[in-house]
DRENMI-725084 format. One record per atom (N, C-alpha, C): x, y, z; residue in three letters. Coordinates in steps of 0.001 Angstrom, whole numbers, padded with zeros to 6 digits, always signed. Atoms other than C-alpha are relative to their C-alpha. Example, Ala and Ser with C-alpha at 12.3 -4.5 7.8 and 13.67 -1.06 7.14 Angstrom:
+000890-001190+000000ALA +012300-004500+007800ALA +000900+001200+000000ALA -000820-001190-000060SER +013670-001060+007140SER -000770+001090+000730SER 
This chain:
+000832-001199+000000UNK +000000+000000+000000UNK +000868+001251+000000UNK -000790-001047+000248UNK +001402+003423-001011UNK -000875+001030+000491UNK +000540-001097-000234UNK +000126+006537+000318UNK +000013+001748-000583UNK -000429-001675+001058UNK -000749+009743-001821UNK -000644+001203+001058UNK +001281-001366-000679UNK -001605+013075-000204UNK +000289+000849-000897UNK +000484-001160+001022UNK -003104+015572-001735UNK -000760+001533+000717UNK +000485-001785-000654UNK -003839+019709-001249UNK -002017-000343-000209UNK +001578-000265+000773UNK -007846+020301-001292UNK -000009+001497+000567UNK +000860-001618-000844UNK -010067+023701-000439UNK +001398+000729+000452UNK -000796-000528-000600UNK -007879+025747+001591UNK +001497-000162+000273UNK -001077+000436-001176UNK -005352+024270+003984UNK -000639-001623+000466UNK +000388+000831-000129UNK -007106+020613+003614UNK +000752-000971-000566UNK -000661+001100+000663UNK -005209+017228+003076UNK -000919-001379-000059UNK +000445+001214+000393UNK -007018+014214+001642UNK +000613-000658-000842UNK -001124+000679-000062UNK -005440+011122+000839UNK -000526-001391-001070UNK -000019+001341+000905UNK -005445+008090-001710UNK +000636-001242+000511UNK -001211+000937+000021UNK -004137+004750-001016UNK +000075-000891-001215UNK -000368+000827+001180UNK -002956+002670-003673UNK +000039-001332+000272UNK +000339+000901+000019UNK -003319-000683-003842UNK +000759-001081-000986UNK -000497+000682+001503UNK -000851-003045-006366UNK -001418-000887-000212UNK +000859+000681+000370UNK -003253-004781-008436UNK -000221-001706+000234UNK +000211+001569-000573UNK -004822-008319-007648UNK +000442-000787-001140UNK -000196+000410+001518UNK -003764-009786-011390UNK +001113+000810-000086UNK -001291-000381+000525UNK -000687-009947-013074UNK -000705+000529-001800UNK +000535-000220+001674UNK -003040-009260-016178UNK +000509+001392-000427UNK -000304-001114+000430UNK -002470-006297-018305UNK -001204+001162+000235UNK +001555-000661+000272UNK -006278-005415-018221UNK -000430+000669+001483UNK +000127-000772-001679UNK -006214-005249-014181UNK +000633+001447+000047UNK +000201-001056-000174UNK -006925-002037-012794UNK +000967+000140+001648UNK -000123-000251-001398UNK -004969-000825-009498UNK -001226+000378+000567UNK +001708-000561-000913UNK -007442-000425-006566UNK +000500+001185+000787UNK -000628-001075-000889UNK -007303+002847-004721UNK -001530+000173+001004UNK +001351-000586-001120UNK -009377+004032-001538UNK +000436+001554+000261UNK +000076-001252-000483UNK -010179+007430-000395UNK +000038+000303+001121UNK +000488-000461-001858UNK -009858+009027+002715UNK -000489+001633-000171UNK +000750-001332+000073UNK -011677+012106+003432UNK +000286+000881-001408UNK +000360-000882+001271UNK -012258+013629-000019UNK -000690+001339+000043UNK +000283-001026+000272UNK -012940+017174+000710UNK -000525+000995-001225UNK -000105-000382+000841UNK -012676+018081-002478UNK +000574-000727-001334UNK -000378+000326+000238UNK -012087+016792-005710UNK +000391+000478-000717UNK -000492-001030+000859UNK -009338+018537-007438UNK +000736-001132-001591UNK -000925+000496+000645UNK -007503+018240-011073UNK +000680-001385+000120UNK -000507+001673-000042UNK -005022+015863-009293UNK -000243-000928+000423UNK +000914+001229-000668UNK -007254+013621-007573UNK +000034-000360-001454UNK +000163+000578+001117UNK -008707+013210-011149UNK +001300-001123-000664UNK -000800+000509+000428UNK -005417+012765-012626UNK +000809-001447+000768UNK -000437+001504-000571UNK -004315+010041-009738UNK -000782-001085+000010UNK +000818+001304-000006UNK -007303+008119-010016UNK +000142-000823-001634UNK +000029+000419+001265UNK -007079+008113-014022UNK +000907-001423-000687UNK -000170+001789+000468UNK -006533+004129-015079UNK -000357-000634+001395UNK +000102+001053-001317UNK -007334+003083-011510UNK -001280-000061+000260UNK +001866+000259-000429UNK -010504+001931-009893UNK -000495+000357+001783UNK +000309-000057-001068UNK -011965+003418-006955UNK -000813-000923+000830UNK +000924+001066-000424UNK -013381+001031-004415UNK -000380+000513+000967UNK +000422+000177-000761UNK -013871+002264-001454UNK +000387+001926+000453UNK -000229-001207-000242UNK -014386+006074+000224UNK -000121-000299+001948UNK +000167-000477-001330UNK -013751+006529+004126UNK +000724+001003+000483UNK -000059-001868-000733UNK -014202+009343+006145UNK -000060-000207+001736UNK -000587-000474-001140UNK -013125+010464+009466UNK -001309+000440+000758UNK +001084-000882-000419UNK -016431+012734+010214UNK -000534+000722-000894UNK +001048-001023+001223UNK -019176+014884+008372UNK +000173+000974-000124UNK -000084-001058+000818UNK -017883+017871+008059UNK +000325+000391-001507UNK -000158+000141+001586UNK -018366+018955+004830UNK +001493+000414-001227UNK -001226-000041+000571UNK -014466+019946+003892UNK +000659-001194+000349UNK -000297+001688+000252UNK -014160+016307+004352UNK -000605-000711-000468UNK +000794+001132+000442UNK -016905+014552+002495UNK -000449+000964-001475UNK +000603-001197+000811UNK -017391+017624+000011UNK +000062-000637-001432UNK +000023+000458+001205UNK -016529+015472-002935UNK -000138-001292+000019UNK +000047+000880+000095UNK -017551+012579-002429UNK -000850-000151-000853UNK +001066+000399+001191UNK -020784+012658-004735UNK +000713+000168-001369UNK -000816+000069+001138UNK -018376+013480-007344UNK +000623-000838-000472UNK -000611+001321-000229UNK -016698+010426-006443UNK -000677-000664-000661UNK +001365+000830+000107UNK -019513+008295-006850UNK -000666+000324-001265UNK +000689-000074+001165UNK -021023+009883-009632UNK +001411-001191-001358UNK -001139+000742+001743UNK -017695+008163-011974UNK +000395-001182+000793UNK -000386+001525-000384UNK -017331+005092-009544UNK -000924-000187+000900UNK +001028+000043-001039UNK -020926+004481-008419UNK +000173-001458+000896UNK +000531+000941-000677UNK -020027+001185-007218UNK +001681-000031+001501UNK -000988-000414-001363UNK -017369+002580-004493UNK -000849+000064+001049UNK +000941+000625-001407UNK -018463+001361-000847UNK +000855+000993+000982UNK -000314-001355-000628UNK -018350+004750+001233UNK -000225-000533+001682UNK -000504+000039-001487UNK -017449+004303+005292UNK -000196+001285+000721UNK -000145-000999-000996UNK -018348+006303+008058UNK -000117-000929+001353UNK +000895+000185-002048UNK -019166+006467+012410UNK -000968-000344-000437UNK +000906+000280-000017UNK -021760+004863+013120UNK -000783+001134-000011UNK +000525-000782-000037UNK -022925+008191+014353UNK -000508+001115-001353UNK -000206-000574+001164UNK -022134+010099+010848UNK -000566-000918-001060UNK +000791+001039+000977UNK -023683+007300+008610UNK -001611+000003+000138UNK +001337+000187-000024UNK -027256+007979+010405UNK -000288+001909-000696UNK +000247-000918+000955UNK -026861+011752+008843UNK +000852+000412-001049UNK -000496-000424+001128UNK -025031+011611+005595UNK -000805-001013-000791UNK +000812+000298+000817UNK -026433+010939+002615UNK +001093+000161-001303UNK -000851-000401+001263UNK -024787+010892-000845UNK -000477-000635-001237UNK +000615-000116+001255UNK -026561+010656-004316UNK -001026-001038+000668UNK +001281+000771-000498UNK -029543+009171-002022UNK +000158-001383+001054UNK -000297+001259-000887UNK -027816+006145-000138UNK +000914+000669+001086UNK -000996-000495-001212UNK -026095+006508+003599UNK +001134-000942-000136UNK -000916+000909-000384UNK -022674+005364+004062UNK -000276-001125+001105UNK +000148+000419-001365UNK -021986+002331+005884UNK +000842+000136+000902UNK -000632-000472-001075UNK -020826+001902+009157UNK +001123-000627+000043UNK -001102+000945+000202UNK -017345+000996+009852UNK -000027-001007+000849UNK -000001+001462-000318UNK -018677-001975+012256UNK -000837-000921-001079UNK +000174+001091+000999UNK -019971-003696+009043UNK +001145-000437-000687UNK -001301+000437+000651UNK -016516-003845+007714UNK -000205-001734+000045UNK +000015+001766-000280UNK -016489-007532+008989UNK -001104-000537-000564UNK +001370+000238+000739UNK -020111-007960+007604UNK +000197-000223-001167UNK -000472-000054+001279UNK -019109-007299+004276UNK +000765-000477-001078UNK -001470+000898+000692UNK -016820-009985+003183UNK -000843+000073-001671UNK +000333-000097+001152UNK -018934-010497-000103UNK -000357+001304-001425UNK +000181-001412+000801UNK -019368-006647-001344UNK +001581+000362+000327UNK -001679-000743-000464UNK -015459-005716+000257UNK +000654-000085-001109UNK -000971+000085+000931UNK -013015-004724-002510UNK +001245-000675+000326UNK -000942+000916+000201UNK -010315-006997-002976UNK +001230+000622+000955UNK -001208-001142-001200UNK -007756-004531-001100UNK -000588+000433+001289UNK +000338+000013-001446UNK -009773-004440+001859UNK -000183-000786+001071UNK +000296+001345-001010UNK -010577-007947+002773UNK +001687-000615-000271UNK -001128+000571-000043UNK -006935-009273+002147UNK +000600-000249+001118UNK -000181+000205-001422UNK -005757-010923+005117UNK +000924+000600+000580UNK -001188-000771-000413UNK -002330-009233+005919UNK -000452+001827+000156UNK -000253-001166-000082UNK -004317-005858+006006UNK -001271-000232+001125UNK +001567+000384-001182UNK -007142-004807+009296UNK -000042+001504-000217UNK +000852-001479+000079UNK -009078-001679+008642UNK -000552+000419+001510UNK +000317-000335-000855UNK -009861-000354+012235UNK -000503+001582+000146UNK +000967-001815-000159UNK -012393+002873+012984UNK +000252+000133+001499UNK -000319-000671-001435UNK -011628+004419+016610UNK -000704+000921+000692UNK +000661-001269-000328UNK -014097+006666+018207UNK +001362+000647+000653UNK -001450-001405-001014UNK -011641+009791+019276UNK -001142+001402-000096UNK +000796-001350-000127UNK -014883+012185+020234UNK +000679+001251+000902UNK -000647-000785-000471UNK -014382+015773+020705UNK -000351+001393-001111UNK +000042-000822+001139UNK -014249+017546+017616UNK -001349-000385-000476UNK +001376+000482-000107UNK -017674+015733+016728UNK +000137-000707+000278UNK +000657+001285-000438UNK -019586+013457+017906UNK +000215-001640-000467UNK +000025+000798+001033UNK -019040+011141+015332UNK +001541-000565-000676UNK -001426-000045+000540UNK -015222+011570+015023UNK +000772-001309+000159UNK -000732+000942-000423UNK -013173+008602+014229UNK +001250-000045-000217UNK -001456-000080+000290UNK -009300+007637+014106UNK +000116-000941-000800UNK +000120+001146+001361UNK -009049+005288+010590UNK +001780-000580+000523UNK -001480+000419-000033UNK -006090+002793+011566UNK +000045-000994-001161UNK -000085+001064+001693UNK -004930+000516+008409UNK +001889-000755+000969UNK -001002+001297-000331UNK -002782-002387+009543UNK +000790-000834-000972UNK +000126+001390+001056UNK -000964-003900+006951UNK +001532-001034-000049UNK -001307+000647-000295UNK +001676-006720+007915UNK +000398-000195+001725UNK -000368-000259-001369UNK +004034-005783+010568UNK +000321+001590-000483UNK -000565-001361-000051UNK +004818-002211+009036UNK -000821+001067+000905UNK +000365-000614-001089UNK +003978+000658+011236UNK -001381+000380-000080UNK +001302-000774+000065UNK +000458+001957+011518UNK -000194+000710-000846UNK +000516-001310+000761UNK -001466+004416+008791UNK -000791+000521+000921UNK +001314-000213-001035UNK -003520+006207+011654UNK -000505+001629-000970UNK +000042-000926+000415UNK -005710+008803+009934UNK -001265+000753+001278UNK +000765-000742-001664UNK -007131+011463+012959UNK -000786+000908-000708UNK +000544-000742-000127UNK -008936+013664+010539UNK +000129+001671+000765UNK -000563-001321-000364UNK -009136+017248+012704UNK -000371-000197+001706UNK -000240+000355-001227UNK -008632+015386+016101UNK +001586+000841+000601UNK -001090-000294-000246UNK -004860+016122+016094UNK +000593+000535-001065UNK -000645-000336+000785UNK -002832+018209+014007UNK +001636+000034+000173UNK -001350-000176-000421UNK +000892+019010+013824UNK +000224+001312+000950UNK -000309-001293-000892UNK +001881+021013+016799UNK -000956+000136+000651UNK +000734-000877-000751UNK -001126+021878+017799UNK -001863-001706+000167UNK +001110+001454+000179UNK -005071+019537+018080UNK -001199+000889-000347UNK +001074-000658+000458UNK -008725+020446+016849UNK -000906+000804+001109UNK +001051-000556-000995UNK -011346+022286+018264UNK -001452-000370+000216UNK +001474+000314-000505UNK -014780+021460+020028UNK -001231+000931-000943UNK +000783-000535+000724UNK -017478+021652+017287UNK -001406-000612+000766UNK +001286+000612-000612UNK -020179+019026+018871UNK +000598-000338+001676UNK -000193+000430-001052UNK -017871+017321+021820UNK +000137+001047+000765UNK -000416-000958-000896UNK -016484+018658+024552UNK +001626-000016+000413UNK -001673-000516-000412UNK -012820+019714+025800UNK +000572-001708+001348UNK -000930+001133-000593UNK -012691+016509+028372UNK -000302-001153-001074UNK +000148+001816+001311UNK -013892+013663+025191UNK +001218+000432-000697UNK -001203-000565+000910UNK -011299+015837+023137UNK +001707+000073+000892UNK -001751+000130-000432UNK -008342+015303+025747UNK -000152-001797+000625UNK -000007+001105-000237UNK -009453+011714+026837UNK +000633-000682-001967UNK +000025+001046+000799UNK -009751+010928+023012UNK +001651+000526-000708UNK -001685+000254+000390UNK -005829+012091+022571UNK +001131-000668+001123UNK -000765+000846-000484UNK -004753+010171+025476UNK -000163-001324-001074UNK +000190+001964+001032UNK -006275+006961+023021UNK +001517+000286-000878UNK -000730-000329+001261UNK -003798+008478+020273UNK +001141-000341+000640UNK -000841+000231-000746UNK -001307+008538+022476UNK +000337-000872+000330UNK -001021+001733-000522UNK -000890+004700+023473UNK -000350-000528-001158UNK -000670+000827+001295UNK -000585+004012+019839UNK +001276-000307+000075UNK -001353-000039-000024UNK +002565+002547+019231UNK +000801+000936-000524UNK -000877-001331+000381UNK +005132+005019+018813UNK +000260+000170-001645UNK -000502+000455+001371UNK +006086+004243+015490UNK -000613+000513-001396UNK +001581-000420+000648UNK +002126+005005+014426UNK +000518+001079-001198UNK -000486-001272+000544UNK +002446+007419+011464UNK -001384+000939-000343UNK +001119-000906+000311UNK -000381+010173+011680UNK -000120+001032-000901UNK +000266-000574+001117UNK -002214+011538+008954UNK -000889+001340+000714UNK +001008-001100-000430UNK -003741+015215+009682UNK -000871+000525-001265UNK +000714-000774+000894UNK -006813+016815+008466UNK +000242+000940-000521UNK -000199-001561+000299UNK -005562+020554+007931UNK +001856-000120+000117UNK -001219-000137-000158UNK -002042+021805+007219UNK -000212+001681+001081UNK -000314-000883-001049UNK -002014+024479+010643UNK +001202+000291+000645UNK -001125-000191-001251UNK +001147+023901+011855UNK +000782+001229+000041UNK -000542-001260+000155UNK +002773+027185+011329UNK -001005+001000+000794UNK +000702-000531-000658UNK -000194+028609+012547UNK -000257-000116+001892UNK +000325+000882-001555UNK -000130+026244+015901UNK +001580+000794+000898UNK -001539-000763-000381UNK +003774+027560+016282UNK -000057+001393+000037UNK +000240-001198-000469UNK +002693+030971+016321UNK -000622-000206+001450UNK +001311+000126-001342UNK -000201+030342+019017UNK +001506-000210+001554UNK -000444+000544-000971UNK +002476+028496+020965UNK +001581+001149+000166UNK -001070-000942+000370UNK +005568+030954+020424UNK -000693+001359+000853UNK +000483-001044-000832UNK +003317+033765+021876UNK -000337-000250+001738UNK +000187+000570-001737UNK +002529+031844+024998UNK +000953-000966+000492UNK -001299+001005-000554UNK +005697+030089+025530UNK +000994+000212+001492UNK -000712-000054-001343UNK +007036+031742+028562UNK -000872-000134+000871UNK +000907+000727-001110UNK +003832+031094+030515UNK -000348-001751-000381UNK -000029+001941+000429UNK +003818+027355+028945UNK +000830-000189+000633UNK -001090+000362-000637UNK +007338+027025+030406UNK +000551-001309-001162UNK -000480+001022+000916UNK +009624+024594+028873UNK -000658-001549-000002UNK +000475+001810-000163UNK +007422+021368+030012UNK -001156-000110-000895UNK +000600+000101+001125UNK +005077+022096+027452UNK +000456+000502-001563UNK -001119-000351+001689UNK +007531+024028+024363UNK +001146+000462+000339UNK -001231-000422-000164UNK +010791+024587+023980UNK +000307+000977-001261UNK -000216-000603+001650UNK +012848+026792+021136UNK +000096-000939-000675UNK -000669+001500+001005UNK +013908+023393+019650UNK -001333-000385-000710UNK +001047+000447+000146UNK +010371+022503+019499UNK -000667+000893-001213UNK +000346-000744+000639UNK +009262+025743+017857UNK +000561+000069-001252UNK -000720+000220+000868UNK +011949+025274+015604UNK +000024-000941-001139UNK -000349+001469+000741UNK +011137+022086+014189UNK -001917+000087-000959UNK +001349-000178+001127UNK +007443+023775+012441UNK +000266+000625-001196UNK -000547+000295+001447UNK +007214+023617+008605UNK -001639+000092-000415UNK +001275+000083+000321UNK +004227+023943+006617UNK +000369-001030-001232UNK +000746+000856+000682UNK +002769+021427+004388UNK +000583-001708+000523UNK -000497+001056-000298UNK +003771+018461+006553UNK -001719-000746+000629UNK +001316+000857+000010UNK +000488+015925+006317UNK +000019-001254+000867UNK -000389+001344-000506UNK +002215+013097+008124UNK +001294+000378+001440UNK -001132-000141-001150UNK +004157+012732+011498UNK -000245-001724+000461UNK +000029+001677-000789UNK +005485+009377+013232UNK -000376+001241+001367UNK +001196-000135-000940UNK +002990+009569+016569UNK +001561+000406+001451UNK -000661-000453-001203UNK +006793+009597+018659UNK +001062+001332-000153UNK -000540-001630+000512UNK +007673+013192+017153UNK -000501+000887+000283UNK +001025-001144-000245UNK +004509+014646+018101UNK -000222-000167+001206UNK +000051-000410-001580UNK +004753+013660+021461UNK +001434+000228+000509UNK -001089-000554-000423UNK +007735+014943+022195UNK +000225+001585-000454UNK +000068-001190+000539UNK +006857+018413+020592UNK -001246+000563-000091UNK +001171-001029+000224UNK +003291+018961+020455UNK -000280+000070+001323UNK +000795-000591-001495UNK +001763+020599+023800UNK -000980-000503+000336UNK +001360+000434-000310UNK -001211+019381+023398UNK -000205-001196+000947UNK -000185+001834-000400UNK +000047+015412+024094UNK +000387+000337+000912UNK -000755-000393-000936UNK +002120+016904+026691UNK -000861+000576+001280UNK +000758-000596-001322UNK -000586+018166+028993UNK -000886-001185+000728UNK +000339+001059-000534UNK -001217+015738+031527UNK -001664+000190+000896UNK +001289-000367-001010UNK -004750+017134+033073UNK -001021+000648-000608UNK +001427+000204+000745UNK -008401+017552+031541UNK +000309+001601+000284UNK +000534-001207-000547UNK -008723+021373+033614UNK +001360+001103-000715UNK -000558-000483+000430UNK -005500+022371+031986UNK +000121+000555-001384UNK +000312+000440+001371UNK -006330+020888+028428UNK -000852+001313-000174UNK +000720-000844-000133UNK -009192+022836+028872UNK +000170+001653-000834UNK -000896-001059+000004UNK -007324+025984+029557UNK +000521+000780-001332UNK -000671-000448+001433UNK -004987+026336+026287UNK -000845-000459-001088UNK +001166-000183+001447UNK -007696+024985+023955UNK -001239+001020+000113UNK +000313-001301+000475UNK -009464+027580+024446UNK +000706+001651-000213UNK -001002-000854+000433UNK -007012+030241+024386UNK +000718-000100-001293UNK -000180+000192+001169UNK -006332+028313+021303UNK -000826+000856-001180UNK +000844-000767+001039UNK -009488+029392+020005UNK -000094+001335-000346UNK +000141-001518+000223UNK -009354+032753+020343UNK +001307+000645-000409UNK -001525-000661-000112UNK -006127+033300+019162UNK -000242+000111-001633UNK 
């Protein structure tokens, strides 16, 4: 499995995986899946062009994450779209709801060939907070390290903000993130981090060094879509705050910043 990321809307990263084909034929198609399709730009088009979409999953319903999916669907209606349980009872897309990601296992006879393969385990994670509905997409395949995709749970440097949950589901559900194995490599919804290194750069001498350092500040970059899970705890603040009333605290000072 190869992993593509891609710019959408704004400051949005959605992601392709690739799939080598099941046939050594000439006629076989690579399989690719989607992850949050915000948008579908030019090079989406152009990366999907000779391949076959099978499968669309999403993180949560906000709509700069699911924004192209009917677009999807309209040129590969028979792609099998994934959500939360919670997010599957209100999305809708050219008239059918996604399913849920506890049918995964249900599904052995509709599953695209790159999903049921035994060396790979598709795992959905509630990590509420950001919504209700928010999950962490882990992709298992082998022994290589984790694909964990968090959606706008966790970003680089910095973590999301309370749209439906609340500030203690949103620091319980990054302790979960947190006893991933280190190794984990996390995919973020938004490229912020430059933005998160300001936030934290202005409040760094009341943070003290046990939540940022200069080294730390030093080490933000924009357009970075991917971090191994033991880079970001050793640099983001967020992972670093050991107490719900504190969490609290700087995510909202987040917000208003």
């Amino acid at each position: 499995m190869k992993v593509k990321t891609l710019r959408c809307l704004k400051d949005n990263w959605t992601f392709l995986l690739h799939f080598p084909s099941a046939s050594a034929t000439t006629s076989s198609k690579e399989s690719v899946v989607s992850i949050d399709p915000g948008e579908v730009t030019d090079e989406m088009w152009s990366e999907l062009k000779g391949r076959e979409l099978e499968a669309i999953l999403l993180t949560h319903h906000h709509h700069d994450h699911v924004g192209g999916v009917e677009a999807l669907l309209q040129k590969y209606p028979s792609a099998l779209v994934f959500a939360s349980d919670r997010d599957a009872t209100r999305l809708k897309f050219l008239g059918r709801s996604p399913h849920n990601f506890s049918e995964l296992g249900l599904l052995t006879t509709e599953l695209p060939a790159a999903l049921s393969t035994h060396s790979m385990r598709i795992l959905a994670h509630p990590i509420p907070g950001h919504t209700e509905g928010q999950v962490a997409i882990e992709i298992q395949e082998g022994t290589s390290p984790a694909h964990v995709f968090v959606g706008d749970t966790l970003f680089a440097f910095g973590c999301g903000r309370c749209f439906e949950g609340t500030p203690d589901q949103l620091f319980e559900s990054l302790q979960f993130l947190k006893s991933l194995p280190a190794d984990s490599l996390l995919y973020f919804g938004h490229d912020y981090e430059l933005r998160n290194m300001e936030f934290w750069r202005t409040w760094q001498e009341e943070a003290g060094p046990e939540l940022v350092t200069q080294e730390a500040l030093a080490t933000a970059t924009s357009g970075r879509a991917c971090a191994r899970l033991d880079f970001e705890l050793q640099r983001n603040p967020f992972l670093k705050i050991r107490d719900v009333e504190s969490f609290r605290l700087w995510r909202d000072r987040r917000n208003h910043f």
